[in-house]
C-alpha positions as CSV (number, residue, x, y, z in Angstrom):
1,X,112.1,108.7,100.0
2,X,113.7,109.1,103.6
3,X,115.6,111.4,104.7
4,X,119.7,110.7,104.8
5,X,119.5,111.2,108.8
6,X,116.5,108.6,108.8
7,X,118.5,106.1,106.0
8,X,121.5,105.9,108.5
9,X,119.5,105.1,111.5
10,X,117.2,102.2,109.4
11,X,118.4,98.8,109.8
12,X,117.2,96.5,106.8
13,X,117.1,92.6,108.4
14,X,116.7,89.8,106.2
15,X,115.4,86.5,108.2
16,X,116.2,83.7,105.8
17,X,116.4,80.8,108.1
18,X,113.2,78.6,108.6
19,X,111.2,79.8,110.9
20,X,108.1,77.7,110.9
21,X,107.9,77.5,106.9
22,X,105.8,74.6,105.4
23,X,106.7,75.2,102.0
24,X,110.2,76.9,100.9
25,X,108.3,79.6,98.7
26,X,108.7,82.7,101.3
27,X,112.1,81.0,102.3
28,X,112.5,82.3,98.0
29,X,110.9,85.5,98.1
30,X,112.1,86.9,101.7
31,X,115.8,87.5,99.8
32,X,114.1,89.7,97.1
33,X,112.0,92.1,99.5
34,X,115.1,92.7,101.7
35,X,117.0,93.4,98.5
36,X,114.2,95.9,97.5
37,X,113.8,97.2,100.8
38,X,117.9,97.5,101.2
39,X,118.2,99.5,97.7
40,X,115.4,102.2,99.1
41,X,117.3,102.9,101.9
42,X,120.9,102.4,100.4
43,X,122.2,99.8,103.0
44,X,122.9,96.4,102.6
45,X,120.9,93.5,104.6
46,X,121.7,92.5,107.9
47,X,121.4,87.8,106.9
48,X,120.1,86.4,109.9
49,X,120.2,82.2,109.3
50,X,120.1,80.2,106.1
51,X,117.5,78.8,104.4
52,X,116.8,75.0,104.9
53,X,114.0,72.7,103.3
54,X,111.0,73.1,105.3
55,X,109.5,70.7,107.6
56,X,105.8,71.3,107.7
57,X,105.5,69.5,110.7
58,X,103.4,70.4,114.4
59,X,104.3,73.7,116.4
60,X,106.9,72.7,118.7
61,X,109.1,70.7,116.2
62,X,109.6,74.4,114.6
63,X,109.4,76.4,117.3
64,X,112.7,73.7,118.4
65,X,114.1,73.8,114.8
66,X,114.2,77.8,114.3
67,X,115.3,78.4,117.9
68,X,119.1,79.7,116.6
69,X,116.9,81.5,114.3
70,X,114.8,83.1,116.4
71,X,117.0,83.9,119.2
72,X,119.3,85.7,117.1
73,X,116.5,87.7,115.7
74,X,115.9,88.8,119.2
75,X,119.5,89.4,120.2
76,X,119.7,91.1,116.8
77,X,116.9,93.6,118.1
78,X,118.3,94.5,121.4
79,X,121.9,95.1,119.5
80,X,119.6,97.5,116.7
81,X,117.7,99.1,119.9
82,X,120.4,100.0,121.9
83,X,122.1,101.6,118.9
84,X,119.2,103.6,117.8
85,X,118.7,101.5,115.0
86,X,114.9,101.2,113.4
87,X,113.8,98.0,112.0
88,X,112.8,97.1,108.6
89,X,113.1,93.4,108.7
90,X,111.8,91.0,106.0
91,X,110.6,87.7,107.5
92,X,109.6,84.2,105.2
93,X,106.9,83.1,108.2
94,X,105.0,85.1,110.6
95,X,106.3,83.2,113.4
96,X,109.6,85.5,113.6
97,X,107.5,88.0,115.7
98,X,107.8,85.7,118.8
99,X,111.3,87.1,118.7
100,X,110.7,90.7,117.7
101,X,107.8,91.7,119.2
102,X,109.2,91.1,123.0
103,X,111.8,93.4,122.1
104,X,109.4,96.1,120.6
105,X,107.5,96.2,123.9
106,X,110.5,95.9,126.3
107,X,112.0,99.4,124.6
108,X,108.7,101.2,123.1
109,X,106.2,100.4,125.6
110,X,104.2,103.4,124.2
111,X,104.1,101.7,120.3
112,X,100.8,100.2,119.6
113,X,101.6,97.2,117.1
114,X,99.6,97.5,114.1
115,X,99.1,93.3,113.3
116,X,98.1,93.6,109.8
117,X,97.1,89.7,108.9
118,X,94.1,87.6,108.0
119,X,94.6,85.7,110.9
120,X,94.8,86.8,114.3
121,X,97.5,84.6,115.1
122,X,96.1,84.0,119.2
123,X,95.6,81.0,119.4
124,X,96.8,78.8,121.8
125,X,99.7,75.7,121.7
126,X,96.7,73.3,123.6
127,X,94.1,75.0,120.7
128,X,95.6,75.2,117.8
129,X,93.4,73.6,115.0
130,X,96.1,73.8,112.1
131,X,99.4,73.1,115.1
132,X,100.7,75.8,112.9
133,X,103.8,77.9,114.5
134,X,102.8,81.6,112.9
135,X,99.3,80.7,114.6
136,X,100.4,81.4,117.5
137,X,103.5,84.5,116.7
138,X,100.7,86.9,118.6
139,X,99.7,85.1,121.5
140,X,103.3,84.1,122.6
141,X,104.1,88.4,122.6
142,X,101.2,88.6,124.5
143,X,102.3,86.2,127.2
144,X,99.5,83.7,126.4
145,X,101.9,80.8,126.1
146,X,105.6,80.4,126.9
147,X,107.4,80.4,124.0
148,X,110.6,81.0,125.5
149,X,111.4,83.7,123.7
150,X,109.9,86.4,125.9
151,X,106.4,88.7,126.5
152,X,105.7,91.7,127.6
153,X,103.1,93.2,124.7
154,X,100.1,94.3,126.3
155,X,96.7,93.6,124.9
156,X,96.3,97.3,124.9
157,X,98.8,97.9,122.6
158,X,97.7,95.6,120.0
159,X,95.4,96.7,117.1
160,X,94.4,94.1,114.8
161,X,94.2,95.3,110.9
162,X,91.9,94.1,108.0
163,X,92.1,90.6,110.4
164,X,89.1,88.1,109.3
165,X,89.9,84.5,109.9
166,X,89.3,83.8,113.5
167,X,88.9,80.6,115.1
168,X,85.9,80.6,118.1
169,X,88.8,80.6,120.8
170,X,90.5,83.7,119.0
171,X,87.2,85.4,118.9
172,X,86.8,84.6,123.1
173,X,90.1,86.4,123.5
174,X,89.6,89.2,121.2
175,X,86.5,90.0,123.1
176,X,87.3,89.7,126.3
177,X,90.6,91.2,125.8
178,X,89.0,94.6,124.0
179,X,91.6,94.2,121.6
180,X,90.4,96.7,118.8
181,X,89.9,94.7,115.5
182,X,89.4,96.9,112.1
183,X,88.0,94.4,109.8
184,X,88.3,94.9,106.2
185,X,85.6,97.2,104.1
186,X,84.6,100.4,103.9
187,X,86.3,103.3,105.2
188,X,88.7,100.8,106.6
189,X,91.9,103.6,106.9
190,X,89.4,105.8,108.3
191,X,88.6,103.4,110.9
192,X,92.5,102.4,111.7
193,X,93.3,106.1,112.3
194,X,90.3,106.2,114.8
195,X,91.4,103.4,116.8
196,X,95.6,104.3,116.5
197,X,94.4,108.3,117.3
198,X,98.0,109.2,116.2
199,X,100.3,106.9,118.4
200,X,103.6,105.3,117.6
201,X,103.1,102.6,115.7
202,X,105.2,99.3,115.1
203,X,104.0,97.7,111.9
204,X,103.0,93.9,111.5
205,X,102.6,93.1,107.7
206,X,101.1,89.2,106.5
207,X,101.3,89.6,102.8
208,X,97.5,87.7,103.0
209,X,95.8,91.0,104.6
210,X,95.5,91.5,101.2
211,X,93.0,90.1,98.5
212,X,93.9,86.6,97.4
213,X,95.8,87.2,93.9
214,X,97.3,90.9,94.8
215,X,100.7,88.6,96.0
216,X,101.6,85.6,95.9
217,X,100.9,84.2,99.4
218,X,100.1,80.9,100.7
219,X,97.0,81.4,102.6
220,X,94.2,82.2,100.3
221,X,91.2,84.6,102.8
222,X,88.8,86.2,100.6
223,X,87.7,89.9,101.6
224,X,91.5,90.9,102.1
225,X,92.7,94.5,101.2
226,X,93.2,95.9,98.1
227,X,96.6,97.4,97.4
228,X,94.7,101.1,97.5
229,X,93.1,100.4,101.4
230,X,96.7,99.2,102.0
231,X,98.2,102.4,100.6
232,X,95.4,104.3,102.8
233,X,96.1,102.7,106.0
234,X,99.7,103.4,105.3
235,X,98.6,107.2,104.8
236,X,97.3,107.0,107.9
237,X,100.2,105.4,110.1
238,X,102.2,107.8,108.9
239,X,100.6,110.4,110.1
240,X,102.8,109.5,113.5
241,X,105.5,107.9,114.3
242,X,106.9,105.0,112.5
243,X,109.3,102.7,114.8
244,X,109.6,99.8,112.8
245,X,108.2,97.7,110.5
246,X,107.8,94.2,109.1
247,X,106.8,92.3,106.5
248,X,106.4,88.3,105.6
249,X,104.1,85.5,104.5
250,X,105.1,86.6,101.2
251,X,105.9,84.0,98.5
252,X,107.0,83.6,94.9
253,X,106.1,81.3,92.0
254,X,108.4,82.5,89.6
255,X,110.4,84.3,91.1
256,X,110.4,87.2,88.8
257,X,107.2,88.8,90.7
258,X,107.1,92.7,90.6
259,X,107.3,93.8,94.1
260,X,107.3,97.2,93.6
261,X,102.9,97.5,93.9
262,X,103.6,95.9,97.1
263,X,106.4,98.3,98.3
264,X,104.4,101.7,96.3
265,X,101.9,100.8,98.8
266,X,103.8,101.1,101.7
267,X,105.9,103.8,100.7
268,X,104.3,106.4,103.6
269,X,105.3,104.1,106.3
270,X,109.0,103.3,104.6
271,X,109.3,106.6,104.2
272,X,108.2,107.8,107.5
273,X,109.8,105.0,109.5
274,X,113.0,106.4,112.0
């Protein structure tokens, strides 16, 4: 558990508008992890939005629909920045780091951000395959396209994690980039710590890094991480400095899932975060 200095300074978020959501299951689930994440920490939830049926429709039409959304996310994160506050934010969709992860880089420009996903979420609004918003939360950061939510993040400080669904224009970028990837496997926290070498980390969570099954999630990528590698890598992350983290793409079918194999896992970084 953290430290009482560290709980003060931790900032638990709760995204529940839509935010590119094609079901409403995460839009379900995301109230529960803040909940859990609020009682470790002993705080209560900062709501950002309401949740609304989902549209499931092309890119723009949710990048228009969560704009409020979104934008107060970011506003959100310059307020928690410039009062020392540390993130722990619980997103339903991906697509909420085209707000946060503008403000990571504008005020840690050292932080690497640690995308943990299936997908590498870089592809492009003219290249999309799916026209799916979260497929493009990395590249919009990275300046790649103008989501009108702000840049800034550096491919140098992006480290994708236990990342194997790439589409061909992805892969081009990836490459060309450098941009590290640590596939899943063997040794895969070994290999994490090798390419973070101890730096401050901010921590990009896609509840389908892990094995199809582990969570309820709605992509379904075979060779994700088990819960173990997840608890590893977390070990590893740790090890540094924690700036912020956060989590989404999880879902619920019942509504009674146990989350606490999901939050055991991450416990090193939740406990090391601040």
């Amino acid at each position: 558990m953290t430290t009482g200095a560290r709980r003060e300074r931790v900032v638990v978020t709760h995204v529940a508008g839509r935010i590119g959501d094609h079901n409403d299951r995460a839009m379900a689930a995301s109230p529960r992890l803040a909940a859990a994440l609020a009682r470790r920490y002993d705080v209560e939830p900062v709501v950002i939005g309401s949740p609304r049926p989902a549209l499931s429709v092309g890119w723009q039409v949710e990048l228009d629909a969560a704009r409020d959304e979104l934008e107060a996310l970011a506003a959100h994160y310059e307020a928690l920045w410039a009062g020392s506050g540390v993130p722990v934010t619980a997103l339903s969709r991906c697509a909420g780091a085209l707000a946060t992860l503008p403000v990571v880089a504008a005020n840690r420009p050292d932080a690497l951000v640690v995308w943990f996903d299936a997908h590498a979420d870089l592809n492009f609004p003219e290249s999309t395959p799916s026209g799916y918003l979260g497929g493009l939360a990395l590249s919009g950061p990275l300046g790649l396209w103008d989501s009108g939510l702000g840049a800034g993040l550096g491919t140098d400080n992006v480290v994708l994690a236990g990342v194997r669904d790439i589409d061909p224009p992805e892969a081009d970028l990836i490459e060309g980039a450098g941009i590290p990837l640590v596939g899943p496997g063997e040794g895969f926290a070994e290999r994490l710590g090798r390419v973070v070498d101890g730096r401050s980390v901010y921590i990009h969570i896609d509840c389908d890094v892990l094995e199809p099954g582990v969570v309820p999630t709605d992509y379904l990528v075979g060779g994700g991480l088990s819960l173990a590698e997840l608890r590893q890598a977390a070990e590893v992350l740790a090890r540094g400095e924690v700036v912020g983290i956060q989590i989404g793409e999880l879902e619920t079918a019942t509504g009674e899932e146990d989350l606490d194999p999901l939050l055991d896992a991450l416990s090193p970084v939740l406990d090391a975060v601040g």
